[in-house]
Residue, then its C-alpha position, 0 to 999 in steps of 0.5 A: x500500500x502507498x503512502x498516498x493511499x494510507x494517508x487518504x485513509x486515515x482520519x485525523x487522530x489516526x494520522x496523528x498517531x502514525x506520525x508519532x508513531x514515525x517520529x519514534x521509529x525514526x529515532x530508534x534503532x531498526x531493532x526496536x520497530x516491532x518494540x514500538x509498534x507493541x506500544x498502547x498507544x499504536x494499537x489504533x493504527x491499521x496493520x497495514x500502515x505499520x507494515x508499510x513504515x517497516x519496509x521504508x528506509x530512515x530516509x522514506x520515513x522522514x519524506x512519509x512523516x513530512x507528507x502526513x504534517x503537510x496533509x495535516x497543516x493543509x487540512x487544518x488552512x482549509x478548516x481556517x478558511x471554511x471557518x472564517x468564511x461562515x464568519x462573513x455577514x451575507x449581503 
């Protein structure tokens, strides 16, 4: 599954959660990926996702980490816009 893919499939919270979830296995060894991946907190996460983050190397981790904060920054602009829009008096 493509990062695209498992981006346009998560919600927000999930979205989150995998790039903390990123976040750590970027700054671990290769040896603790499964460690981390046992952790509570990931157990949200789609099996698939985590098996997609296992197959990457630190550097595709960093580029699949900075897609998921793009998309989010650009969904919460959107929601700014939308919000502030409603604000508008009509006429």
């Amino acid at each position: 599954m493509g990062n695209e893919k498992i981006i346009a499939q998560l919600d927000r919270p999930s979205l989150l959660h995998l790039s903390s979830f990123l976040s750590l296995t970027i700054a671990a060894d290769d040896d603790s990926f499964w460690e981390i991946a046992d952790l509570e907190m990931f157990w949200v996460l789609d099996l698939d996702a985590i098996n997609c983050c296992e197959k990457l190397t630190q550097c595709q981790r960093l580029k699949f980490l900075q897609q998921i904060i793009n998309t989010l920054a650009k969904e919460e602009e959107e929601a700014a816009a939308i919000s502030k829009q409603l604000q508008l008096p009509l006429g």
